[in-house]
DSSP file (Angstrom, degrees, kcal/mol; ACC not computed):
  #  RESIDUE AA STRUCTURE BP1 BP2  ACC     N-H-->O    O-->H-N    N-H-->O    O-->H-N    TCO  KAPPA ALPHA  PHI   PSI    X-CA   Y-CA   Z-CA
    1    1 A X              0   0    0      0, 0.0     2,-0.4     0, 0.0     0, 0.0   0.000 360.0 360.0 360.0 137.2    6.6   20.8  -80.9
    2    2 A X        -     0   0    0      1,-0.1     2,-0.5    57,-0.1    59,-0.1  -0.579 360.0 -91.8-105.2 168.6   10.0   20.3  -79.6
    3    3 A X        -     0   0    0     -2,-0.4    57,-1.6    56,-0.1     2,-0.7  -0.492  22.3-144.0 -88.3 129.1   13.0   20.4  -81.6
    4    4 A X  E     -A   59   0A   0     -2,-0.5     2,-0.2    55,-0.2    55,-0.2  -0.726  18.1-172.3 -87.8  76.0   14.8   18.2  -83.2
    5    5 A X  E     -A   58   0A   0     53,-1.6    53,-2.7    -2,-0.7     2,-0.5  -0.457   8.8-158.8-100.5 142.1   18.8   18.0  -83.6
    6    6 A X  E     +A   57   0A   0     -2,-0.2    17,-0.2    51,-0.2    51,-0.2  -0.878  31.5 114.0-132.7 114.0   21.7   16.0  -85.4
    7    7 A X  E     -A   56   0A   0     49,-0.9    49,-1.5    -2,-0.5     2,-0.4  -0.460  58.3 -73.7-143.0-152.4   25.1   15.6  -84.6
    8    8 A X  E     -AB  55  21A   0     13,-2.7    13,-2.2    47,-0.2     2,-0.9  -0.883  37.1-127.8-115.0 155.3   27.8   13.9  -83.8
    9    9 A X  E     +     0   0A   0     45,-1.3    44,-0.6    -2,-0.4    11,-0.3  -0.569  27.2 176.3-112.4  81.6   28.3   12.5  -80.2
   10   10 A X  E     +     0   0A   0     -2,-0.9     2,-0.3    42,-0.2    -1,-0.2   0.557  64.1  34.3 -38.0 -28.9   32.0   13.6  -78.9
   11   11 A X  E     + B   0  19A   0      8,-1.0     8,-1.8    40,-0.1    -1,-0.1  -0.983  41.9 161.1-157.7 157.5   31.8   12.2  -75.6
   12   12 A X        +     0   0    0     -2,-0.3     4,-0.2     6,-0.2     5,-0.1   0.228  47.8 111.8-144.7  19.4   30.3    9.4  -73.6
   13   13 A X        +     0   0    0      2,-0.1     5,-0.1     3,-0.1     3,-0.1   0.927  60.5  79.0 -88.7 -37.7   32.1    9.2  -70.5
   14   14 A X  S >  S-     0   0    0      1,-0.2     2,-1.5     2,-0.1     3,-0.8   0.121  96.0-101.9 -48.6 149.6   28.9   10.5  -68.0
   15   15 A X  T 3  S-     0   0    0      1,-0.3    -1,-0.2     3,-0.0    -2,-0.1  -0.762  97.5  -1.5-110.8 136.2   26.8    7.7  -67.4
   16   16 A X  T 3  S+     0   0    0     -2,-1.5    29,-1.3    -4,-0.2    -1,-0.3   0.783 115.9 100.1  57.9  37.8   23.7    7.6  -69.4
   17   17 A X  E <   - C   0  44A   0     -3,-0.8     2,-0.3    27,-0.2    -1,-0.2  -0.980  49.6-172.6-137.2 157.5   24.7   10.9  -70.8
   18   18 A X  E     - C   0  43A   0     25,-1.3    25,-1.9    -2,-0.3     2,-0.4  -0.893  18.1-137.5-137.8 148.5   26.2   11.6  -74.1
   19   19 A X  E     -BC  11  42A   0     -8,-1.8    -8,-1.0    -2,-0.3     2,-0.4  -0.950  22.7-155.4-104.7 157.6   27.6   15.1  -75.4
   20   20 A X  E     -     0   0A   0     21,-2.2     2,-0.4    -2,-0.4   -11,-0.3  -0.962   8.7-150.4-133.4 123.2   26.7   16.1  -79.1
   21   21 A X  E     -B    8   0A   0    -13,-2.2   -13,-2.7    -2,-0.4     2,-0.4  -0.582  12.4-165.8-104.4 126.5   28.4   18.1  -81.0
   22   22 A X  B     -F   39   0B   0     17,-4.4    17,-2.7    -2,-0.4     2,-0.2  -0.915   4.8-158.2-112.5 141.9   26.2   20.2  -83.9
   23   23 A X        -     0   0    0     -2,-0.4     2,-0.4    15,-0.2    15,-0.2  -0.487  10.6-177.6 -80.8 160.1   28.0   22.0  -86.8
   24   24 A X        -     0   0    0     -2,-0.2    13,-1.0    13,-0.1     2,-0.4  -0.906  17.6-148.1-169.0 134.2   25.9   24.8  -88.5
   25   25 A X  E     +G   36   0C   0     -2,-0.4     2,-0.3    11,-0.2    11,-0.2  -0.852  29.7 169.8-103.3 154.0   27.5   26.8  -91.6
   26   26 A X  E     -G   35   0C   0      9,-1.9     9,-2.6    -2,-0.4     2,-0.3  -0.970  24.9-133.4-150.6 154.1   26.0   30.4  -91.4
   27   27 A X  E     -G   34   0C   0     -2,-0.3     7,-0.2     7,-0.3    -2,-0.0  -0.981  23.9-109.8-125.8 163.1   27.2   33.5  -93.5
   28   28 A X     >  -     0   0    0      5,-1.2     4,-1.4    -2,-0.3     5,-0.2  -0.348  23.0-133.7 -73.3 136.9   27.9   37.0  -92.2
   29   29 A X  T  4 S+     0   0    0      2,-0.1    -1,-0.1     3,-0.1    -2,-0.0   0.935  98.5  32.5 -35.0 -65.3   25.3   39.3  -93.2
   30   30 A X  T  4 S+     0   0    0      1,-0.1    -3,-0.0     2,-0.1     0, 0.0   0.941 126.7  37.9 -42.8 -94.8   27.7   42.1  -94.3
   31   31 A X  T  4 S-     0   0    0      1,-0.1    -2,-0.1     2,-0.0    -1,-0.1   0.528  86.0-140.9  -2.3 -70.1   30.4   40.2  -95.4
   32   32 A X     <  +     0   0    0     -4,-1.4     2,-0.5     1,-0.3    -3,-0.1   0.745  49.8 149.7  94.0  36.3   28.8   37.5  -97.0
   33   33 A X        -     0   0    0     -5,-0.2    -5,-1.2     1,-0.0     2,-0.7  -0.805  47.4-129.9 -99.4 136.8   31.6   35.0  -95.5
   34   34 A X  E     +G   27   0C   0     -2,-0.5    -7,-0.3    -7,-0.2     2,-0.1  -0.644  36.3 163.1 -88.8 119.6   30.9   32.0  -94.9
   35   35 A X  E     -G   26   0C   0     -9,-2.6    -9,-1.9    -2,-0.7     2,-0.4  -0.447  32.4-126.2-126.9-169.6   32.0   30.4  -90.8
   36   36 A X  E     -G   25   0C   0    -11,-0.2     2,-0.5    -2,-0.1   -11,-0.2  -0.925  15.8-144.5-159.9 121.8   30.6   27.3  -89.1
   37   37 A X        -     0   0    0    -13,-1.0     2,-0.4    -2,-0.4   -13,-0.1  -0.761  11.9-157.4 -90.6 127.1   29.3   27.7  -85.9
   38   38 A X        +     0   0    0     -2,-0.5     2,-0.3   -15,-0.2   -15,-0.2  -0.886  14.7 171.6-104.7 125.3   29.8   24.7  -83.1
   39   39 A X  B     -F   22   0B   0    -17,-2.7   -17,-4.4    -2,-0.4     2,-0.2  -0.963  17.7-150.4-149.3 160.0   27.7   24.3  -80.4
   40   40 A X        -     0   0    0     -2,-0.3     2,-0.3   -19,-0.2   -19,-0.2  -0.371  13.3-175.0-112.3 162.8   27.7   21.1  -77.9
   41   41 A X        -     0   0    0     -2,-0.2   -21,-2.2   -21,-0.1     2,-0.1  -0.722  17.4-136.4-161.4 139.7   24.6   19.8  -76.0
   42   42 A X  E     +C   19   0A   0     25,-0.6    28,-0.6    -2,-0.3    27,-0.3  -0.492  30.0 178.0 -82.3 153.1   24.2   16.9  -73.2
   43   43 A X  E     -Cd  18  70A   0    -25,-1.9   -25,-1.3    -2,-0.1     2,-0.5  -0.889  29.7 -96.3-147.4-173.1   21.5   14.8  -73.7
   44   44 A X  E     +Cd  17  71A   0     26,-2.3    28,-0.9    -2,-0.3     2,-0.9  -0.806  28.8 175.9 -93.2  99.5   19.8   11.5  -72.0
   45   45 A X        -     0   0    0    -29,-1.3     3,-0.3    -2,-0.5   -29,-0.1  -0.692   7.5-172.4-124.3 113.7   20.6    8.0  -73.3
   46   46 A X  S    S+     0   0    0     -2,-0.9    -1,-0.2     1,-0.2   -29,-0.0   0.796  86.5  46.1 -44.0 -31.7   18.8    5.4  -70.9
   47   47 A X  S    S-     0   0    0    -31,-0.0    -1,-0.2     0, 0.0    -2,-0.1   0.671 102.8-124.5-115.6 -20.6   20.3    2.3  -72.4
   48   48 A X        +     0   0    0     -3,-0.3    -2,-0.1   -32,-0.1    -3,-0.0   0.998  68.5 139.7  85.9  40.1   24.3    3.8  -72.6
   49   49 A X        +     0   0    0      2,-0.1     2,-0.5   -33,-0.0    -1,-0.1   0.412  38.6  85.9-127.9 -31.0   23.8    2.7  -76.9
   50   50 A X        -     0   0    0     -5,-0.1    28,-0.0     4,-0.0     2,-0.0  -0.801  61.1-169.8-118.6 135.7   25.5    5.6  -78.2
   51   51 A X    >   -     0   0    0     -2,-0.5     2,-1.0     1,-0.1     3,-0.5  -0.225  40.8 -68.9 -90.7-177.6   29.6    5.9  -79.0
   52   52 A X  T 3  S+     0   0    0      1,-0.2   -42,-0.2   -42,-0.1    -1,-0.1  -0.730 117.0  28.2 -44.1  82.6   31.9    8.1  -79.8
   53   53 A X  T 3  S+     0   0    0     -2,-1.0    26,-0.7   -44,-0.6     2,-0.5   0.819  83.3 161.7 117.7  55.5   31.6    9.4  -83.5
   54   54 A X  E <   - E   0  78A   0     -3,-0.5   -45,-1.3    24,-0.2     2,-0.4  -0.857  48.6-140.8 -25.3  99.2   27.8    8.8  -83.6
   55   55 A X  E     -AE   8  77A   0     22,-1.4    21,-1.9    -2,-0.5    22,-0.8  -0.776  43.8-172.5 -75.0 127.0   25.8   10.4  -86.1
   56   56 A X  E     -AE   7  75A   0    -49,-1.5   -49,-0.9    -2,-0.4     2,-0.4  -0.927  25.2-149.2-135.1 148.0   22.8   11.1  -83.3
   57   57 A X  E     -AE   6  74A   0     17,-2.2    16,-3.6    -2,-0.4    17,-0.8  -0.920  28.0-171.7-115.6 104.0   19.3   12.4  -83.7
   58   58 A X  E     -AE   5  72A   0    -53,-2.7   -53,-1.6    -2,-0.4     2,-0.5  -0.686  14.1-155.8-103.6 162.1   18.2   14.3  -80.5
   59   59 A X  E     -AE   4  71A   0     12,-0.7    12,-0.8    -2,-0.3   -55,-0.2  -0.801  21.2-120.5-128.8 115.9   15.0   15.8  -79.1
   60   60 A X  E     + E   0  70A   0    -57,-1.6    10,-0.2    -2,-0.5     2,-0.2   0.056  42.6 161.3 -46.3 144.2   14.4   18.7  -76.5
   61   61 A X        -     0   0    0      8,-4.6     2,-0.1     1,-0.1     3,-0.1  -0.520  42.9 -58.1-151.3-174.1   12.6   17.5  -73.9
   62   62 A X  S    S-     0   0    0     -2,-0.2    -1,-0.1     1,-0.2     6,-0.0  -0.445  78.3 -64.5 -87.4 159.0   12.0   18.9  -70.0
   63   63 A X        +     0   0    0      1,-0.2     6,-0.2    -2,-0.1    -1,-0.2  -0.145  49.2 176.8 -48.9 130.7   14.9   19.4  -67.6
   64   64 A X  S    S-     0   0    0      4,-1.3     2,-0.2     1,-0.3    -1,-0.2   0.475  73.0 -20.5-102.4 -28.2   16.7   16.1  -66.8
   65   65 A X  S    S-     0   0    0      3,-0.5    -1,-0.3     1,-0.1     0, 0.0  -0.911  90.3 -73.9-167.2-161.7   19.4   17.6  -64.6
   66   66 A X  S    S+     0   0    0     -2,-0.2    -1,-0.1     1,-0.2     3,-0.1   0.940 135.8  27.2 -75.0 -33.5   20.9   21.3  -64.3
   67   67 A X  S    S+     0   0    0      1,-0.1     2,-0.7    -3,-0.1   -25,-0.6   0.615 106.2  90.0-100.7 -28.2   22.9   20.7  -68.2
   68   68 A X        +     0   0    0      1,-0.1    -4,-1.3   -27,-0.1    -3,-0.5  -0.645  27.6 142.1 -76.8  68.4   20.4   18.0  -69.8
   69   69 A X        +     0   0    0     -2,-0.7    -8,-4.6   -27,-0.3     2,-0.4   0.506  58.1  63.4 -84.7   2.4   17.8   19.3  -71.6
   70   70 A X  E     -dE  43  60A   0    -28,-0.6   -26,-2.3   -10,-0.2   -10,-0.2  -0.971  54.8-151.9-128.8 126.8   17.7   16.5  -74.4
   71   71 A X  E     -dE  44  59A   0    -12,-0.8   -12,-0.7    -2,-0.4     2,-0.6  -0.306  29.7-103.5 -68.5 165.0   17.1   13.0  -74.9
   72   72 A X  E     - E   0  58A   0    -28,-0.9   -14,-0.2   -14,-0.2   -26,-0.1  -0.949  27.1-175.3-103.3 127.9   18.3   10.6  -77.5
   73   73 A X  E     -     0   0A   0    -16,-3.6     2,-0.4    -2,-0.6    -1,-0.2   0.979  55.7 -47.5 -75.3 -59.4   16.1    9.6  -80.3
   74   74 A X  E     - E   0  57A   0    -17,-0.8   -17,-2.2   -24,-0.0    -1,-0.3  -0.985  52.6 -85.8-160.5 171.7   17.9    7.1  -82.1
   75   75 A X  E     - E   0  56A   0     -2,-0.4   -19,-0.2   -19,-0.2     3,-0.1  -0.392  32.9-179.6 -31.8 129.4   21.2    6.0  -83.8
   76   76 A X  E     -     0   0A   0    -21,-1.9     2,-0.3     1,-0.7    -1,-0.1   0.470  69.7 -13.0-105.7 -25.5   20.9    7.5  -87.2
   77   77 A X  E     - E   0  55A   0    -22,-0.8   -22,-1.4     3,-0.0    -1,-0.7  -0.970  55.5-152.8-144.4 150.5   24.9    5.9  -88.5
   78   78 A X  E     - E   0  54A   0     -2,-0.3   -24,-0.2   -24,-0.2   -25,-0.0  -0.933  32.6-100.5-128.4 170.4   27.2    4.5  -86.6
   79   79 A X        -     0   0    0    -26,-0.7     2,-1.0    -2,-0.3   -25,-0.0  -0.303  27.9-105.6 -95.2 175.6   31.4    4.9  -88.1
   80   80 A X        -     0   0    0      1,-0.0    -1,-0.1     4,-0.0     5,-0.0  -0.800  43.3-127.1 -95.1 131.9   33.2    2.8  -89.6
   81   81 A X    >>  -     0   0    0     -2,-1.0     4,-2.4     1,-0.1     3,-0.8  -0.152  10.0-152.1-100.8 140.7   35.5    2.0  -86.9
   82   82 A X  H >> S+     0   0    0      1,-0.3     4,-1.8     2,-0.2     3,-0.8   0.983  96.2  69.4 -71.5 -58.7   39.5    2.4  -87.8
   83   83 A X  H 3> S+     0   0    0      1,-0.3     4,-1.6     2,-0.2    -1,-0.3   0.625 103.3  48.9 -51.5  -3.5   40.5   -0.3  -85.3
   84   84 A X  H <> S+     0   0    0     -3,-0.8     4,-3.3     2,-0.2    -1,-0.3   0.942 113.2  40.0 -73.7 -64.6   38.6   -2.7  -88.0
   85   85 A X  H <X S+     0   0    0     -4,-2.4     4,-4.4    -3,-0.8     5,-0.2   0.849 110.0  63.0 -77.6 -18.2   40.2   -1.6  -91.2
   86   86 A X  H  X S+     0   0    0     -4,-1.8     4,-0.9     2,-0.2    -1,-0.2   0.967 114.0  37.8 -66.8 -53.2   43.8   -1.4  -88.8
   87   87 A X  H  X S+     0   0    0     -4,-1.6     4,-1.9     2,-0.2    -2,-0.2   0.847 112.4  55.9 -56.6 -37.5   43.3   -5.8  -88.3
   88   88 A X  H  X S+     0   0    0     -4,-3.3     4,-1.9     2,-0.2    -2,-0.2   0.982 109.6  40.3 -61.6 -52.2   42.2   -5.9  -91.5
   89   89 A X  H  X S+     0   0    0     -4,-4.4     4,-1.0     2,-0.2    -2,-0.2   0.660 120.8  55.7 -63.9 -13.0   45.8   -4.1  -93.0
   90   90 A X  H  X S+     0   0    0     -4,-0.9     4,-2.2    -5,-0.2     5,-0.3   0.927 103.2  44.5 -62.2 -60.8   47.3   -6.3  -90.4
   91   91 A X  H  < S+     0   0    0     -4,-1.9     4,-0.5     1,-0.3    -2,-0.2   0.448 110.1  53.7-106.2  -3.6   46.2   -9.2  -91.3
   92   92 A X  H  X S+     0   0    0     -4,-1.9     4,-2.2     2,-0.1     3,-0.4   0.883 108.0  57.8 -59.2 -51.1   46.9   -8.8  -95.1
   93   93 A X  H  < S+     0   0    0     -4,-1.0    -2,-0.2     1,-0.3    -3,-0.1   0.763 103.3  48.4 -13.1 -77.7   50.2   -7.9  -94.0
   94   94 A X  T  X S+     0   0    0     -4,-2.2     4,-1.2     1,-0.2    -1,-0.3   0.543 107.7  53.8 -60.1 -24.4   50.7  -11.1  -92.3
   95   95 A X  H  > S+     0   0    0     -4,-0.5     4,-0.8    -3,-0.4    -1,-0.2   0.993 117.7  40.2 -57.0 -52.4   49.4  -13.4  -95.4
   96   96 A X  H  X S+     0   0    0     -4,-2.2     4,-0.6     1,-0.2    -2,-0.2   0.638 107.9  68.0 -74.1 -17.0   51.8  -11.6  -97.3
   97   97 A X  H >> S+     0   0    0     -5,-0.2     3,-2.8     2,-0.1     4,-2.0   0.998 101.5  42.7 -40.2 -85.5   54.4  -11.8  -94.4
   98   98 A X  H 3X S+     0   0    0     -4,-1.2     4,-1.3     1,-0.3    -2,-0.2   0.552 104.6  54.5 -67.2 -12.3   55.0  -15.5  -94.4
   99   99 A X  H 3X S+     0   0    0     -4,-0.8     4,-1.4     2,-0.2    -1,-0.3   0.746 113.9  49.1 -80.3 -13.9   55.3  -16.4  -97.7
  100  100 A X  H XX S+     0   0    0     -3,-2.8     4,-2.3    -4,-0.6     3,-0.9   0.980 113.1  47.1 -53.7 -83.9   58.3  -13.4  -97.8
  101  101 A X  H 3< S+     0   0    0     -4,-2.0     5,-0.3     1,-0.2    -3,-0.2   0.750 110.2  53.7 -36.5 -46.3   59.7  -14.9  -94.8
  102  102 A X  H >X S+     0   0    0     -4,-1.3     4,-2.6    -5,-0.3     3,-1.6   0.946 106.3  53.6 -44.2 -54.5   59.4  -18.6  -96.5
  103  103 A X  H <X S+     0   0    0     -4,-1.4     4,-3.1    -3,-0.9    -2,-0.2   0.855 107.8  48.0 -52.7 -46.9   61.3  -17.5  -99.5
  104  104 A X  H 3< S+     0   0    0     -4,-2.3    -1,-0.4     1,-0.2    -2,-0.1  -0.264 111.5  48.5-117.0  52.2   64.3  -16.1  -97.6
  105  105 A X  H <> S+     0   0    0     -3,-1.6     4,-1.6    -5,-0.1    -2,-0.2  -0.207 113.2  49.5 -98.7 -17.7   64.8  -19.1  -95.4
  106  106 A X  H  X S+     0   0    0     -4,-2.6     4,-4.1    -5,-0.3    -2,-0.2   0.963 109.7  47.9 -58.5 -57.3   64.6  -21.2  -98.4
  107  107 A X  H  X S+     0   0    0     -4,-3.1     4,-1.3    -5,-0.3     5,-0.2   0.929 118.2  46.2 -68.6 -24.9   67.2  -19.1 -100.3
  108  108 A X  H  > S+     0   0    0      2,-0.2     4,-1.1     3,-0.1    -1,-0.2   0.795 108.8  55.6 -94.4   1.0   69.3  -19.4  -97.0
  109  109 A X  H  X S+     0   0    0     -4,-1.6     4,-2.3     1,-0.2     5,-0.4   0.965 112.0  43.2 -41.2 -68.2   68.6  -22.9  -96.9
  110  110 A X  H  < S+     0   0    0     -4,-4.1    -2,-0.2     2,-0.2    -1,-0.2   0.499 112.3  44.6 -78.8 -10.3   69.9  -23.0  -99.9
  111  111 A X  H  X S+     0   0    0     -4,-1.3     4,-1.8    -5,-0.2    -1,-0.2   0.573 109.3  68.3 -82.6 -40.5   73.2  -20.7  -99.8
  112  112 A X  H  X S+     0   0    0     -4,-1.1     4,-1.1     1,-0.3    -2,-0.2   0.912 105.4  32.7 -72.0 -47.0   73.7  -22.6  -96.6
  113  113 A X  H  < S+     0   0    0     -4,-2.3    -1,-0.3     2,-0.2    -3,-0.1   0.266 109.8  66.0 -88.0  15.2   74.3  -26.0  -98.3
  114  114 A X  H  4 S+     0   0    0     -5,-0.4    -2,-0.2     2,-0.1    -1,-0.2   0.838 103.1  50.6 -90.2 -51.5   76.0  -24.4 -101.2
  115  115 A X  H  <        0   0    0     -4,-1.8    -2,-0.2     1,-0.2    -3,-0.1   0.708 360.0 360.0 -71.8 -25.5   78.8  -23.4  -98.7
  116  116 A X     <        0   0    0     -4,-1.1    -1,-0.2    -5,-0.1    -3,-0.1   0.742 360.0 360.0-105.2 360.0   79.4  -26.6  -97.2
């Protein structure tokens, strides 16, 4: 049975290949401290489907190139993307912009015919 991995996908740049980056918490026998081991693996994705900050389920498979020993199985989350919530806080801003901006050309509207 081949083995089954979940991580996150760091890089995407290779075409049709993805890197994915796995976390592991482990503690020291002696010690009894707790570290977190990183290790990276390329894998295959035919269709070019998976981004940057991927939650990824892959499965070892037979050599695909000298560094590829994994496929991608599917999607399991994909994030929730900043550049979203950054237009969204934009674009509250700007509702809240122009009625500011209304207010103080009214009040120098109004200052302005006070003075003449």
């Amino acid at each position: 049975m081949a083995k089954q991995i979940t991580g996150v996908v760091s890089s995407n740049k290779g075409d049709k290949t993805i890197v994915v980056t796995v976390q592991v918490r482990k503690t020291h026998p002696l010690y009894r401290k707790q570290y977190t081991v990183t290790s990276k693996f390329m894998a295959h994705d035919e269709k070019n489907e998976a981004e940057v900050g991927d939650k990824v389920s892959i499965v070892e498979t037979r050599p695909i190139s000298a560094r590829k020993h994994h496929i991608l199985e599917r999607i399991i989350q994909k994030p929730v993307l900043r550049e979203d919530s950054l237009q969204l806080t934009k674009a509250v801003d700007e509702a809240a912009q122009p009625a500011s901006k209304s207010k103080a050309v009214a009040e120098d509207a109004e200052t302005s015919e006070g003075e003449a």
